[in-house]
C-alpha positions in Angstrom: 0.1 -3.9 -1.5 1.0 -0.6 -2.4 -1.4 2.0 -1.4 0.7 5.2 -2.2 -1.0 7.2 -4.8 -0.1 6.6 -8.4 1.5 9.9 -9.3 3.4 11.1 -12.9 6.4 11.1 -10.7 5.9 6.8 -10.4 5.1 6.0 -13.4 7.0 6.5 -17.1 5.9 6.0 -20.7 7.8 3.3 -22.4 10.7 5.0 -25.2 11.4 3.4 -28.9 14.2 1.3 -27.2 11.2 -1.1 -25.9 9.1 -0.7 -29.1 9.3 -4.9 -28.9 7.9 -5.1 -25.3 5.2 -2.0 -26.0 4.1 -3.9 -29.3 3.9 -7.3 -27.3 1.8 -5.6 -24.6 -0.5 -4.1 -27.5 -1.0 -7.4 -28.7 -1.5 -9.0 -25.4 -4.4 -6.5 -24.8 -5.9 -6.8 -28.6 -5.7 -10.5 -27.9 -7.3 -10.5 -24.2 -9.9 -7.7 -25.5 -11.3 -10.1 -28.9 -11.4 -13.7 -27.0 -13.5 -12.5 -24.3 -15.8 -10.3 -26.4 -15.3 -7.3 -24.6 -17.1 -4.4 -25.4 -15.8 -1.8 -22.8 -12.2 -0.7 -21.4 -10.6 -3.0 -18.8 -7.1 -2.8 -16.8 -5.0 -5.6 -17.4 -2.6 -6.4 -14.3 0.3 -8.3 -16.1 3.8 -9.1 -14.4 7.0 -10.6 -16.2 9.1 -13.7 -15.1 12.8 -13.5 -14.6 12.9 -14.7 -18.2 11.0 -11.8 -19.3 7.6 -13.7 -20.1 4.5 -11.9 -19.5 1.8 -13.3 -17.6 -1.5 -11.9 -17.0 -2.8 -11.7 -13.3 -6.1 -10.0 -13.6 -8.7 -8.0 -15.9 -10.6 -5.6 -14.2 -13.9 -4.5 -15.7 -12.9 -1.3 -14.3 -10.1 0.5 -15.0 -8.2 3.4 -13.5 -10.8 6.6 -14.6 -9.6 9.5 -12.7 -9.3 12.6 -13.9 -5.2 13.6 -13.8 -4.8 15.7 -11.0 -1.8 17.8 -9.8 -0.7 14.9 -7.4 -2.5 11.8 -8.7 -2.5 10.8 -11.8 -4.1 7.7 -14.1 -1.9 4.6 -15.5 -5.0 4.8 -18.3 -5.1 9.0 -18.7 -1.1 9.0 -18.6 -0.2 8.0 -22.1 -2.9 9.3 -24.1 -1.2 12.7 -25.3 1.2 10.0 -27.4 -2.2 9.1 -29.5 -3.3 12.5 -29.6 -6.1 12.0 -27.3 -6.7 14.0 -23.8 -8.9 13.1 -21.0 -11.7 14.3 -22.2 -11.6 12.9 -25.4 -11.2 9.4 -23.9 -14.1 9.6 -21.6 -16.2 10.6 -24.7 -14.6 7.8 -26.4 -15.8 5.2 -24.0 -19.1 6.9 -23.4 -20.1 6.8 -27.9 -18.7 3.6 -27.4 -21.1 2.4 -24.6 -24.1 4.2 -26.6 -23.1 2.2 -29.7 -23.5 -0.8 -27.8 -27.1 0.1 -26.0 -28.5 1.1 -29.0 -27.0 -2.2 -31.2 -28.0 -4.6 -28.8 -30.6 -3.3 -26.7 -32.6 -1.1 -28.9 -36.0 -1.5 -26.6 -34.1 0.6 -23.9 -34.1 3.9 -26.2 -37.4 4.6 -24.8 -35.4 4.5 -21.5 -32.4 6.5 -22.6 -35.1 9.5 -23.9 -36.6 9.2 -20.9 -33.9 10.0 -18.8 -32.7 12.4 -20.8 -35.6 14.6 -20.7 
């Protein structure tokens, strides 16, 4: 297990020369996200065979958060400048998101959600 931090340093964005393999991950992740009915962010652990065939070791319900530091960084914050989006504006994203959700499914917990505000 590797337990060096993930820094900017270990980590690139893919370039247009593997536009194929960034458009098959996209799709792997669209497909992974609609047949489980997700309805939140997850990390996606995949690894490739010597042929080059992806497989898909693990999704976990909670994905890589952190806030980009000087020495750290997040495999989820890293590429977001190439969409236009910063930090901020994802963890915004993920929090109208969540608030969609509550107040679509669960409507009897606005009560709740006023509450706590106040």
């Amino acid at each position: 297990m590797d337990k060096k931090a993930i820094t900017a340093d270990r980590a690139r964005l893919m370039g247009a020369e593997e536009a194929e393999l960034k458009q098959e991950l996209i799709d792997l992740a669209r497909k992974i996200y609609w047949e489980f009915s997700l309805n939140s962010l997850v990390r996606i652990d995949i690894r490739n065979d010597a042929n080059g065939e992806l497989y898909v070791l693990e999704a976990n319900p909670k994905p890589d958060l952190k806030r980009p530091a000087e020495n750290v960084t997040s495999l989820v914050a890293l590429g977001l400048a190439e969409y236009g989006m910063s930090y901020n504006d994802l963890i915004l994203s993920l929090l109208a998101d969540r608030l969609d959700y509550l107040l679509t499914q669960h409507g009897d917990i606005i009560p709740h959600i006023v509450e706590l505000l106040h």
